[in-house]
N, C-alpha and C positions, 0 to 999 in steps of 0.2 A: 343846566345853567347854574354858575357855581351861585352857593348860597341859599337855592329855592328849593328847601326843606319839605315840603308840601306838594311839591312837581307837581306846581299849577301853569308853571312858564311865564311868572314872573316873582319878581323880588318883592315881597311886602313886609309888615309886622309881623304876620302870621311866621312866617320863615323866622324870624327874631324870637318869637314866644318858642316855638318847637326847638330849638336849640339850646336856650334858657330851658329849655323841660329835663333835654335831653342831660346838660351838666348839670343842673340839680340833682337828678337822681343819678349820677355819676358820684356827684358827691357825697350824698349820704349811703353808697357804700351797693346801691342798686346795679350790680352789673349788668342784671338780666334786661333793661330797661332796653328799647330799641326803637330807632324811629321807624318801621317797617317790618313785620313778620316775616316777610320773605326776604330770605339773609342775602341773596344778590341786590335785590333793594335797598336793602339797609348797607351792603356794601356801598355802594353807589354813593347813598345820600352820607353816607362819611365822609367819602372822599369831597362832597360836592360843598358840608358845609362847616370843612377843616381849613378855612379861608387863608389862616398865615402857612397853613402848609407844614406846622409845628408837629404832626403826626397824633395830635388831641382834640378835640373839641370842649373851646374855653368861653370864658366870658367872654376875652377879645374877638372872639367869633362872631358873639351875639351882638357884641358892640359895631363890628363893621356893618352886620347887618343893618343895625337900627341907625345908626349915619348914613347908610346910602340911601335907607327909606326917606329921611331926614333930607334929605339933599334932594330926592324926588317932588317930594311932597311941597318945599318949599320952592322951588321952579317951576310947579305944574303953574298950568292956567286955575286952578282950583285956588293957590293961592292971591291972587289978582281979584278975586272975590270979596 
């Protein structure tokens, strides 16, 4: 599922935080960093949460993430509460 960082088989914050992990230490220069030790995995969840398809994983990544959570969350029957 694109976006689910955590391949729990669905879309949460959690997917949002792990993405945000992963370009933080992108940025300060940590290549080795990976979301998954086994590199067919961590292949996968690149592809799964390079959401504009930009061939990177960015902030704007983490951002669709945390608006679609955003968008769940404010629709659920949880917010009716």
């Amino acid at each position: 599922m694109v976006g689910d960082a955590d391949m729990n088989g669905e879309i949460t914050l959690n997917d949002a935080y792990l993405v945000l992990m992963y370009n933080s230490h992108r940025a300060i220069g940590d290549l080795d960093y990976v979301y998954n030790e086994d590199m067919l995995i961590n292949i996968h969840l690149l592809r799964l949460t390079d959401i504009d398809k930009d061939g990177e994983i960015t902030l704007q990544d983490a951002y669709v993430i945390l608006m679609y959570t955003s968008c769940l969350l404010y629709t659920s029957d949880a917010a009716d509460d």
